[in-house]
C-alpha positions in Angstrom: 0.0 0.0 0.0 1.6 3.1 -1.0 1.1 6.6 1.4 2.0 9.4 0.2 1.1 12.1 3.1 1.0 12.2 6.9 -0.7 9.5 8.7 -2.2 10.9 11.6 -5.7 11.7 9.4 -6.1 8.1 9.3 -5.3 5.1 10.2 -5.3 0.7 10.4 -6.5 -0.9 13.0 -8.7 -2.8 14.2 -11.7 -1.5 15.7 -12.9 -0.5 19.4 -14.0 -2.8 21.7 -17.7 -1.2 21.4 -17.6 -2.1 17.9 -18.7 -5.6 16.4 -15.8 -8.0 16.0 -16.7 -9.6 12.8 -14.0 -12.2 11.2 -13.6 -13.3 8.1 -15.8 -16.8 8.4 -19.0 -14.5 9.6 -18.5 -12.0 6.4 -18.8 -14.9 3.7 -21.9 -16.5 6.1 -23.4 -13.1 6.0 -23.1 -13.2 2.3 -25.9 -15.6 1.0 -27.9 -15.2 -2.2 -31.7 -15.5 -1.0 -34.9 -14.8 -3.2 -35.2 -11.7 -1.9 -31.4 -10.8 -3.0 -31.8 -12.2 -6.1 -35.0 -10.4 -6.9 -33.6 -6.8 -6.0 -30.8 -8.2 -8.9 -32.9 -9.2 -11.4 -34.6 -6.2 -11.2 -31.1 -4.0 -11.9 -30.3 -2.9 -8.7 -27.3 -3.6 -6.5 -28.4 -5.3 -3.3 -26.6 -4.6 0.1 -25.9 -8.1 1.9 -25.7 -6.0 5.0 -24.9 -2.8 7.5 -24.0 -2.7 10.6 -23.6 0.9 11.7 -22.9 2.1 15.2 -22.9 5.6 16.7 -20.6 5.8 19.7 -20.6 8.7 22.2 -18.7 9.8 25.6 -17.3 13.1 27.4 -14.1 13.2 25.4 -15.4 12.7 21.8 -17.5 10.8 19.1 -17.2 8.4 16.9 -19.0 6.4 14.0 -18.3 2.7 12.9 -20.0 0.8 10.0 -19.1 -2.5 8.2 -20.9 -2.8 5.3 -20.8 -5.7 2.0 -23.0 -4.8 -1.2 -22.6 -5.9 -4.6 -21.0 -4.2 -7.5 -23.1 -4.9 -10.5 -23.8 -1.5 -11.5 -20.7 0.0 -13.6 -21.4 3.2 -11.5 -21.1 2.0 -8.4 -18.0 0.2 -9.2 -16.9 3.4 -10.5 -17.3 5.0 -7.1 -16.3 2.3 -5.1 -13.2 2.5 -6.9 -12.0 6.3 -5.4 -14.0 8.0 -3.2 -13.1 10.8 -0.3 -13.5 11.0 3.8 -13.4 14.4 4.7 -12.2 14.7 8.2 -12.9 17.2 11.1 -10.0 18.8 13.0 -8.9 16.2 15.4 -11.1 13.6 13.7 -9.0 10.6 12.3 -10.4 8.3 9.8 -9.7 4.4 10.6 -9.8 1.3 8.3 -10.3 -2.0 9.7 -11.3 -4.2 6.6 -11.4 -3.3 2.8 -12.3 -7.2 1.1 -14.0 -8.4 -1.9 -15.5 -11.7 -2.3 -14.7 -13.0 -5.9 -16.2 -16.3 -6.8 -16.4 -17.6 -3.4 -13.3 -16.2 -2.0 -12.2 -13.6 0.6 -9.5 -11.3 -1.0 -7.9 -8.8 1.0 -7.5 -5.2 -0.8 -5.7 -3.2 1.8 -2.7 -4.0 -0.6 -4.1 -2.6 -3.1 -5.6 0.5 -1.9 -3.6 3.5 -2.0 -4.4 6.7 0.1 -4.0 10.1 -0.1 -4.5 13.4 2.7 -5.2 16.1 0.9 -7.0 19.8 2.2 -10.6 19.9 1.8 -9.9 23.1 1.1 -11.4 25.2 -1.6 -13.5 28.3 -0.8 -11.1 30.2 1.4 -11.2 33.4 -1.6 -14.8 33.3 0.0 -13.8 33.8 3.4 -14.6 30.0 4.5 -11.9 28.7 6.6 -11.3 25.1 7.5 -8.9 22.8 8.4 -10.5 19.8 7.3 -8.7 17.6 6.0 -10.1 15.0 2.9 -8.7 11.3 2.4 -9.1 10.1 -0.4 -9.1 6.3 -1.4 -8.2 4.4 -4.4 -9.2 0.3 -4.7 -7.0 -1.2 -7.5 -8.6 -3.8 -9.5 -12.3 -3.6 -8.4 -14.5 -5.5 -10.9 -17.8 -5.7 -11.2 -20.1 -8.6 -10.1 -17.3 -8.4 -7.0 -19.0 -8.2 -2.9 -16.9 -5.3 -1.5 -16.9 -4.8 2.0 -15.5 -2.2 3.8 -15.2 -1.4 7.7 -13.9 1.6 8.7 -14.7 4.3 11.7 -14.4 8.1 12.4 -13.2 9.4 15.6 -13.4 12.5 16.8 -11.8 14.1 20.1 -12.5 16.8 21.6 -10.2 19.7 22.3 -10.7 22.7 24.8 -12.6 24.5 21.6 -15.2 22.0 21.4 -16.4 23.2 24.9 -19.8 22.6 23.8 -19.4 19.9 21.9 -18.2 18.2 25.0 -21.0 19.1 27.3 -23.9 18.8 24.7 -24.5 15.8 22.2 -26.7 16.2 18.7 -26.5 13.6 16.3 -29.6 12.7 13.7 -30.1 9.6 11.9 -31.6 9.2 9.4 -33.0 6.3 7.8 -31.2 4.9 4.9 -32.0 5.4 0.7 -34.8 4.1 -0.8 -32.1 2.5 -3.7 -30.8 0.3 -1.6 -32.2 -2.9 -0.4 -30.2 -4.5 2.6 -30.4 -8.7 3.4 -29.4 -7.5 7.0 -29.7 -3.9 8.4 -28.4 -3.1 12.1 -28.0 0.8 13.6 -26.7 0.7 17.3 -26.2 4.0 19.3 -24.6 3.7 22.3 -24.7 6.5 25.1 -21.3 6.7 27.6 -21.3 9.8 28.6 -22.5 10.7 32.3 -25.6 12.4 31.5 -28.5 11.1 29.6 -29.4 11.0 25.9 -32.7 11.8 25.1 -34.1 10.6 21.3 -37.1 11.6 19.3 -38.3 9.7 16.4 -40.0 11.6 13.8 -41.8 11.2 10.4 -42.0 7.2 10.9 -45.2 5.9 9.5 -47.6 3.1 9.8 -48.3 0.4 7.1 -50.7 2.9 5.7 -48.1 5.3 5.3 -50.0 7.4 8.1 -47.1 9.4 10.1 -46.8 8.4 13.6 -47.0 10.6 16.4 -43.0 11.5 17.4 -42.0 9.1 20.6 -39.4 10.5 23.0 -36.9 7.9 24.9 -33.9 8.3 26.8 -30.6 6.6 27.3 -29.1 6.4 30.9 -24.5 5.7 30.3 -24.0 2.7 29.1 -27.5 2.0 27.2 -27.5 1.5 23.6 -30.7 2.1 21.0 -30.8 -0.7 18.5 -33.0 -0.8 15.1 -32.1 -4.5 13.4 -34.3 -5.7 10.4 -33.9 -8.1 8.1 -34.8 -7.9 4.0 -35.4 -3.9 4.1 -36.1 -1.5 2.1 -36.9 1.6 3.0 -39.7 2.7 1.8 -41.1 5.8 1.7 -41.9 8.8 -1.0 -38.6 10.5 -1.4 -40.8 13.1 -3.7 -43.6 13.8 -1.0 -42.3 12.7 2.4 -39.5 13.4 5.0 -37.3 10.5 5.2 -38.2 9.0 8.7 -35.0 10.1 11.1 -34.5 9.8 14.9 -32.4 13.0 16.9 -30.4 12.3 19.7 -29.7 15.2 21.6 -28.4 15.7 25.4 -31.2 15.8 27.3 -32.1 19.7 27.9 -34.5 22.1 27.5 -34.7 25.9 25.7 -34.5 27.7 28.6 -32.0 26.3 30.4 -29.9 26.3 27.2 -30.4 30.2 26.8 -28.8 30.4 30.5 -26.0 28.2 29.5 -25.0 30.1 26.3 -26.4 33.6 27.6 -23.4 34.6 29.9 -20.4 33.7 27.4 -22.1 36.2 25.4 -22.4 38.6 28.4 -18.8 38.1 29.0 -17.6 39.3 25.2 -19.6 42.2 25.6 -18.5 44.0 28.6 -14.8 43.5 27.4 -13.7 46.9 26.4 -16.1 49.7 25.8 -16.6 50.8 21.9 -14.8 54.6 22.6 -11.9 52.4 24.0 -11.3 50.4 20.9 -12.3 52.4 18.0 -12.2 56.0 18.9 -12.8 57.0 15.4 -15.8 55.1 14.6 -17.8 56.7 17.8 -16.5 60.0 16.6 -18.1 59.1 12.7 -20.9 58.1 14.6 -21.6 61.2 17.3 -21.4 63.3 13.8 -24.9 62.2 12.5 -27.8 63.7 14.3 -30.5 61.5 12.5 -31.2 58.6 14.5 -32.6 56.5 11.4 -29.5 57.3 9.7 -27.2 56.3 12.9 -29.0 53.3 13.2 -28.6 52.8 8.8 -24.4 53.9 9.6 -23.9 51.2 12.4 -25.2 48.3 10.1 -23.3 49.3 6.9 -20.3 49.9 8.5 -20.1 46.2 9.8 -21.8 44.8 6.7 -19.0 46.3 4.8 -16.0 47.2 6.2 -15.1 44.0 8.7 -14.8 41.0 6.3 -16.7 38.1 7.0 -15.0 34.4 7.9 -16.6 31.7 8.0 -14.3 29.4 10.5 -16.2 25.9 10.0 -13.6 24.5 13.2 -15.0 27.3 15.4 -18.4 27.9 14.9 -20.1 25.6 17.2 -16.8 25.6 18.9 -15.7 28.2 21.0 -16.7 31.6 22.4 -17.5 34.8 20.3 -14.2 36.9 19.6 -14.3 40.0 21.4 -15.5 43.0 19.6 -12.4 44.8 19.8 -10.2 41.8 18.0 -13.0 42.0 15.2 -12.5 45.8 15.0 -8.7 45.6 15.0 -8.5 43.0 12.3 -11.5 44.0 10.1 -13.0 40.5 10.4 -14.6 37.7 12.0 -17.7 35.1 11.7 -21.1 35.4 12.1 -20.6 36.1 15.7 -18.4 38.0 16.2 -19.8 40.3 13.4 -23.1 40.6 15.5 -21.3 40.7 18.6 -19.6 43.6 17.4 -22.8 45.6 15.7 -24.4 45.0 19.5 -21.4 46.6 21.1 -22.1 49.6 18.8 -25.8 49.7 18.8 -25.7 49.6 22.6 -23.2 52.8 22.2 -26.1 54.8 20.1 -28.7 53.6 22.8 -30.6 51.3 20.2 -31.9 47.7 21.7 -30.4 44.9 20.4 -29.7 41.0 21.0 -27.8 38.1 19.5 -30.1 35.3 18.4 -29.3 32.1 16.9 -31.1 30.5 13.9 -30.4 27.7 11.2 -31.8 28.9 8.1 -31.2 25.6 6.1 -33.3 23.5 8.6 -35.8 25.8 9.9 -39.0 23.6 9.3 -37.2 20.9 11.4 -36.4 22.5 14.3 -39.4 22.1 16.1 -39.5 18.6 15.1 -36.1 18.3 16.6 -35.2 18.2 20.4 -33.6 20.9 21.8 -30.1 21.2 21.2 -27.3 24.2 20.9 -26.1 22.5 18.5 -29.3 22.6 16.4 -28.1 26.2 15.3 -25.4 27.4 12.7 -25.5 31.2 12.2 -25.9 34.0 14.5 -28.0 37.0 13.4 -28.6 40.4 15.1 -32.3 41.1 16.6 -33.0 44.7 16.3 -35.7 46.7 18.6 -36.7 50.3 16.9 -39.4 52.9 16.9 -41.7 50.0 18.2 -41.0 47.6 15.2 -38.6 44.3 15.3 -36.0 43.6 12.5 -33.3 41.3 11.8 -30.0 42.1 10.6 -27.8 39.5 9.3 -23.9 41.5 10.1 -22.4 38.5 7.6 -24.5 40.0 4.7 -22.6 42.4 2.0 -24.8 45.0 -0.6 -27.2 46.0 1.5 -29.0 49.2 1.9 -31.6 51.2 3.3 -32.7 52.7 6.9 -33.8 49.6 8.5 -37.6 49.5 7.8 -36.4 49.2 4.3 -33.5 46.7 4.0 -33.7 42.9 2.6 -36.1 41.3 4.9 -34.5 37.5 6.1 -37.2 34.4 5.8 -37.0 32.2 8.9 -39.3 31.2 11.5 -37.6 30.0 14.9 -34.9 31.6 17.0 -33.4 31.7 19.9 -32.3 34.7 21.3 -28.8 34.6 23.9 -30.8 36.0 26.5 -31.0 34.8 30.4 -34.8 32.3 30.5 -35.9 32.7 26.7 -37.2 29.8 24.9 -37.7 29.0 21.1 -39.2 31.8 20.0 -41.3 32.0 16.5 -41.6 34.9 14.2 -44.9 36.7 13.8 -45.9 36.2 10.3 -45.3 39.5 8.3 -47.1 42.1 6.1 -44.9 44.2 3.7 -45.2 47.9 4.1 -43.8 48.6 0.5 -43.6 46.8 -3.2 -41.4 45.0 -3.4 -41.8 45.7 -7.4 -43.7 48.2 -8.4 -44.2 48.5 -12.4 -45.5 50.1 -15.1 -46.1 49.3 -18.6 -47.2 51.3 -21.8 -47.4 49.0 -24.8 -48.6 51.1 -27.7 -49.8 49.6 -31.5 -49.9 52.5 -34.4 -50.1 51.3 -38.2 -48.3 47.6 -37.0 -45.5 48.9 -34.9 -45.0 48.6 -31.1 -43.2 51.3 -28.6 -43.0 49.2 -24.9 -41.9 51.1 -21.8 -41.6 49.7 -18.7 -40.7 51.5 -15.6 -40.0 49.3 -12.4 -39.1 50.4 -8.9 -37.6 47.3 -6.7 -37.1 47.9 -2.9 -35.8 45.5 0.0 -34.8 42.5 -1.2 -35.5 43.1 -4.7 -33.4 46.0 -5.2 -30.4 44.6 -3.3 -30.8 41.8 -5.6 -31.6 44.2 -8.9 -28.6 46.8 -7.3 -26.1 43.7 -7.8 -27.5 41.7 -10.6 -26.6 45.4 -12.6 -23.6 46.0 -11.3 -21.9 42.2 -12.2 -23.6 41.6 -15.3 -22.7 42.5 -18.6 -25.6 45.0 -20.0 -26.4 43.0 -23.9 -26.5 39.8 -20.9 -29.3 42.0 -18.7 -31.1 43.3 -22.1 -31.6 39.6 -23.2 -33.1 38.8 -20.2 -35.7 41.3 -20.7 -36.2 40.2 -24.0 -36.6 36.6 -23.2 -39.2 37.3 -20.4 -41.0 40.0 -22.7 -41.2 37.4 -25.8 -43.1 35.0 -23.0 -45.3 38.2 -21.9 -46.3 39.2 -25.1 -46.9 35.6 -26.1 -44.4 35.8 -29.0 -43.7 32.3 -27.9 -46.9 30.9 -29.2 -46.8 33.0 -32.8 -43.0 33.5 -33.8 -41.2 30.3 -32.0 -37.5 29.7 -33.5 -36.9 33.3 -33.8 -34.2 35.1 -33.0 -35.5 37.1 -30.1 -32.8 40.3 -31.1 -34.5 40.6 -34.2 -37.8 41.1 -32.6 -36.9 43.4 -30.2 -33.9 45.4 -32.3 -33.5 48.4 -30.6 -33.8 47.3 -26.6 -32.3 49.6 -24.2 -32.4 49.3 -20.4 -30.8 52.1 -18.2 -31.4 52.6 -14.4 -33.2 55.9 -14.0 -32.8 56.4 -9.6 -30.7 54.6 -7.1 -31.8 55.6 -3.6 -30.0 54.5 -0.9 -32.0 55.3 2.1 -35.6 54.6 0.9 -33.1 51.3 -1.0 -35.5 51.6 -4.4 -34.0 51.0 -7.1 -35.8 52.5 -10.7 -34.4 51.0 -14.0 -36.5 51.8 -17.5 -36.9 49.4 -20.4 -37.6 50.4 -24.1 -38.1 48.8 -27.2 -39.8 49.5 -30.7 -41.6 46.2 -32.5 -42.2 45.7 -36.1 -45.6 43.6 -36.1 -46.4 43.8 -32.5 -49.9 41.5 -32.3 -49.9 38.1 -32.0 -51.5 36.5 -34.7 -53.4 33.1 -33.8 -53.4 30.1 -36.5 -57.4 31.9 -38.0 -55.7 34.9 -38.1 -56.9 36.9 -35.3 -54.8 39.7 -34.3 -54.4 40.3 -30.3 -51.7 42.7 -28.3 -50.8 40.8 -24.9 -49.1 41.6 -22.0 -49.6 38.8 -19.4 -46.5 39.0 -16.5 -45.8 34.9 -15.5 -44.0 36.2 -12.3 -47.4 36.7 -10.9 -48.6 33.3 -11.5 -47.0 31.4 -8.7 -46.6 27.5 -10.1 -44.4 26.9 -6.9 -47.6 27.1 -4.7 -49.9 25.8 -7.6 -47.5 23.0 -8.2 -47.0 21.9 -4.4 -47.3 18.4 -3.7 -45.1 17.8 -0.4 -47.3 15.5 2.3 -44.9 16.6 5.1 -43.4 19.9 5.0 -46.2 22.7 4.6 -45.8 25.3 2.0 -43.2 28.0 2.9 -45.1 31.4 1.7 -42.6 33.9 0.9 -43.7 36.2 -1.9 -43.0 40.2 -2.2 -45.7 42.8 -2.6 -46.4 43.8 -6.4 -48.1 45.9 -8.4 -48.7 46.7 -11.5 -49.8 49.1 -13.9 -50.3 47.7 -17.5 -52.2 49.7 -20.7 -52.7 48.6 -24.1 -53.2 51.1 -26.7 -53.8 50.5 -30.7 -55.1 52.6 -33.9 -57.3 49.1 -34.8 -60.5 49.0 -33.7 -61.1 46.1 -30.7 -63.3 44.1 -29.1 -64.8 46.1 -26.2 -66.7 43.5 -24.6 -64.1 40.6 -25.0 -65.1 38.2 -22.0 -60.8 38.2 -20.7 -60.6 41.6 -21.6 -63.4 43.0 -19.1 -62.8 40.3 -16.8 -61.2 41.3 -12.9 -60.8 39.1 -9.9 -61.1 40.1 -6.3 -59.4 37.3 -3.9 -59.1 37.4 -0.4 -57.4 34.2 0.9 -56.0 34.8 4.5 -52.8 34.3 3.0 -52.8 37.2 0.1 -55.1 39.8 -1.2 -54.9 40.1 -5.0 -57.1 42.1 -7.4 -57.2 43.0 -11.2 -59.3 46.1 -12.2 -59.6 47.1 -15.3 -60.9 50.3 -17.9 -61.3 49.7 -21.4 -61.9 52.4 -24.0 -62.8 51.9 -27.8 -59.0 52.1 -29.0 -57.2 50.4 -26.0 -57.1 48.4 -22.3 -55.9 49.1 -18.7 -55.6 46.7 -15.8 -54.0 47.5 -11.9 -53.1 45.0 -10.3 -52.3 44.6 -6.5 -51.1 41.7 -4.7 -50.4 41.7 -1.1 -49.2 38.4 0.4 -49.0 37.3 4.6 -45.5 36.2 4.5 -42.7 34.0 6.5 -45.4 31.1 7.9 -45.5 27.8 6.9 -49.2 27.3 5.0 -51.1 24.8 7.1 -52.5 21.3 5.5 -56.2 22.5 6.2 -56.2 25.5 4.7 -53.5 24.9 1.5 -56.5 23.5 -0.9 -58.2 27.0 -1.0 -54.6 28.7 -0.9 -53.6 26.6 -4.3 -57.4 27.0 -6.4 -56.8 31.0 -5.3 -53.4 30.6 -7.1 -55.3 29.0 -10.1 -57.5 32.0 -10.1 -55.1 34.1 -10.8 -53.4 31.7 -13.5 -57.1 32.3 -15.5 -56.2 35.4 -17.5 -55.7 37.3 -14.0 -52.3 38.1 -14.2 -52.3 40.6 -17.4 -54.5 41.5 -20.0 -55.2 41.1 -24.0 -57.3 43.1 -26.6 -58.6 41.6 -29.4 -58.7 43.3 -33.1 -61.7 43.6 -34.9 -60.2 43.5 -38.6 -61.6 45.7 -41.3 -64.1 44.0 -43.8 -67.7 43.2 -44.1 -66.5 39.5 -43.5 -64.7 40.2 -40.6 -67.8 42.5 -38.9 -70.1 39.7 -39.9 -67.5 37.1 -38.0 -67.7 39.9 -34.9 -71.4 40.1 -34.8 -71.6 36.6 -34.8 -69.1 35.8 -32.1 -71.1 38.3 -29.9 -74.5 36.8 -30.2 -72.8 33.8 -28.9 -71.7 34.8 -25.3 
């Protein structure tokens, strides 16, 4: 076996003595075709002969064993058998006990021909993401397919002084294996030794209906074990429509009692040095501005923006915030010591503030999950002003605005580092503002087009707009606009295969306003068509203008049995008319038609005004945002969606062509509605 970097990221041995102890007589036992094997085969699939995974956990560390033997009859899974990568915590080490194949019968030993390499998982530090995690990669020589590989190996990880919390508080979450595989013999074991007991929730397992059961809460005293052992499995639920059934282990704790754990190493960082102590020339920018809102806008930009963000992955459940003056001095830090620091100078200009902890990515579980410290992975700044609650994320960069009006963050469940506070849940939330606000004049005279659109973003949108302009090339921004408008105009449907330049041939886009305080950002679009009505396969002439953004297929198109529907949709309105020097169709059943819908989760409503030469229609859509749509009420939520999917979302005119045919054809068509 050739190494070709330092060993102490892995090693081989053989395992711990809380590990099985399988030798090589048991392995070939365990691997025996059966009908159900052979039927997971013929049907193309490799078949696992067995698992045996354990989950090991003390006061100085944790670690993870599994022995595992599955067939390589798929050239894919041959191919990653064949090299694949561990990565490796700081302080974890990687440990091979077995690497075998069985080959017609017989045990061959492939430790001789596997060759490792420890190389550093290491490739978004430009980004500011710091780790010392190192990945080993592992190369099996002469793997062929139709070969049994098995493989036993373990990770161990000990804890150092930084992994303070780690040591006192356990999380680790199973979760229940992929529905590819199909497994003879299936075993997870987790085994408790530390000194204070484990407590584990099951969640999202279901009956032989598929009904979910209701979650069951056990605990594990040191030295108990939790044991799930079946034989011929699959696992079998919708991987589509369902939450793959999983089971949290957590040190047994509760919220509060985890605030008043985590509360006074917070404290601590604070009172460390006082802001006109350490930066002397930051309280003197900020005793120069008079204008609270604009103090208040100051303090957040100037740690958004001038202390760079780092994301240390070894010390962010790891160790205690870095001390607002180190952050200032240096010009950077992670998440908390960035919102540590915009405290320290919020608290300076007299503004109520706290540090709250949230985990964006698994939000919807949290609740499901017990509670655990080590549930959260980003640290966020809770702002109290002028009566009104916002949340400032101090990592973020290109953000602007007085408070009220900067990007608003989507999460529901925090806990903030305060003495006796449990989860807390967000209020759902009602935009003050649009977040795009847009106007469109699409004119017709003798079979040309001039289209104008003026749009205003604020909050999120114009951060988002602010940057998209600024790092992308403009021809790039101008056929985007195109694109969308060939949809709108339903160019798609009349004039498919054509290049969409040649349609729009003298597209300009320009931002008229960029204000910073109020964060709205204006941009104008203009264009002049040659032939600007679509044309239907009789000939009928229409001009269109029918916005997609508004019809929401994410909501229309939800199908998930587990996880409700996460509503997060901006405020819009719009402002659309249609003129033309053709006669038209006043009483055109779409073109008249408006829709008034209150659902308790958005107001939306279409007017319109319709003259003999052209069409308006307003629209306004106001959406009850950050909640989670519950099962009862999402039926009526998703038909309200379809309402405004028929002809709601824009509006079309129809020509009345010149002729005595044509008329005839008009009259006609009217005396049937």
């Amino acid at each position: 076996m050739e190494n070709t970097v330092e060993v102490e990221n892995y090693k081989i041995e053989k395992p711990e003595s809380w590990a099985p102890n399988i030798d090589d007589n048991q392995l070939i036992e365990y691997i025996k075709e059966s009908d159900f094997s052979n039927k997971q085969v013929e049907e193309g699939r490799d078949f696992c002969y067995f698992l045996d995974k354990v989950y090991y956990t003390n006061d100085n560390g944790n670690s993870e064993y599994a022995c595992v033997a599955y067939t390589l009859n798929e050239p894919s899974n041959l191919e990653s058998a064949s090299v694949r990568d561990v990565v490796v915590e700081e302080n974890e080490t990687y440990i091979i006990h077995r690497i075998s194949v069985l080959r017609d019968g017989v045990l061959i030993d492939k430790i001789a021909d596997t060759k490792i390499k420890v190389l550093d998982s290491e490739n978004q530090s430009e980004g500011g993401v710091l780790s010392s995690n190192k990945k080993v990669n592992i190369t099996i020589k002469d793997l062929r397919l139709y070969d049994v590989l098995i493989t036993e190996d373990s990770r161990v990880k000990v804890f150092t002084d930084r992994d303070f919390m780690r040591k006192e508080f356990l999380k680790y979450v199973y979760v229940t294996p992929s529905t590819y595989w199909a497994y003879g013999n299936y075993k997870f074991s987790f085994i408790n030794d530390r000194k204070d007991p484990i407590a584990y929730k099951k969640a999202f397992f279901r009956d032989e209906e598929g009904n979910v059961l209701e979650p069951e809460i056990n605990y594990l005293k040191q030295g108990e074990r939790f044991v799930i052992e079946k034989e011929n499995y699959i696992n079998f639920f919708d991987t589509n429509r369902e939450v793959a059934p999983f089971i949290d282990f957590a040190t047994d704790s509760n919220w509060i009692d985890l605030a008043n754990y985590i509360a006074p190493l917070y404290e601590e960082i604070y009172n460390k040095a006082s802001l006109k102590e350490f930066a002397p020339k930051l309280v003197e920018k900020l005793d120069a501005i008079t204008d609270k809102d604009e103090q208040l806008q100051f303090a957040i930009d100037y740690v958004q923006n001038h202390v760079y963000y780092i994301f240390n992955a070894d010390e962010m459940n790891g160790h205690k915030p870095q001390e607002p003056s180190v952050t200032y001095e240096n010009k950077q830090g992670d998440c908390k010591a960035k919102s540590v620091l915009l405290k320290v100078v919020l608290d300076y200009i007299n503004i109520d503030s706290s540090v709250v902890l949230v985990n964006f990515n698994t939000d919807h579980y949290i609740t499901h999950y017990l509670p655990s410290l080590l549930t959260f992975n980003h640290v966020i700044l809770k702002i109290n002003y002028k009566g009104e609650t916002y949340f400032i994320d101090a990592t973020s960069r290109d953000e602007f605005g007085l408070v009220e009006n900067r990007g608003f963050i989507y999460f529901l469940h925090y806990l903030e580092v305060k003495p006796n506070q449990g989860l807390q849940v967000r209020e759902p939330h009602k935009f003050t503002y649009y977040g795009i606000n847009e106007k469109v004049d699409f004119s017709a005279q003798n079979n040309k087009g001039q289209l104008k659109l003026v749009t205003t973003y604020k909050g999120n949108r114009a951060n988002y707009m602010r940057k998209y302009f600024k790092n992308t090339n403009k021809r790039e921004i101008i056929d985007s606009w195109n694109n969308f408008l060939f949809y709108t105009l339903n160019y798609s449907n009349d004039r498919n295969g054509t290049d969409i330049r040649t349609i729009f041939k003298d597209a300009v886009i320009e931002i008229v306003s960029d204000d910073k305080k109020l964060n709205e950002f204006t941009i104008q679009y203009y264009s002049s068509i040659e032939n600007p009505y679509f044309t239907d396969q009789q000939k009928n002439r229409f001009l269109m203008y029918f916005d997609r953004n508004l019809v929401k297929n994410n909501a229309r198109d939800f199908m998930h049995t587990d996880i409700p529907f996460w509503h997060n949709f901006d405020n819009e309105k719009y402002e659309i008319h249609l003129t033309t020097d053709e006669k038209i169709d006043v009483q055109e059943k779409y073109t008249i038609q408006e829709s008034t819908i209150n659902n308790p989760y958005f107001d939306y409503t279409s007017r319109k005004k319709v003259t003999k030469n052209g069409a308006s229609i307003f629209i306004d859509y106001k959406p009850l945002v950050n909640l989670e749509i519950p099962l009862k009420d999402f039926e009526d939520f998703r038909n309200a969606h379809h309402t405004v999917a028929d002809s709601n979302f824009g509006i079309g005119i129809d020509i009345i062509e010149q002729g005595l045919l044509n008329m005839l054809k008009y009259s006609f068509k009217k005396r049937l509605k």
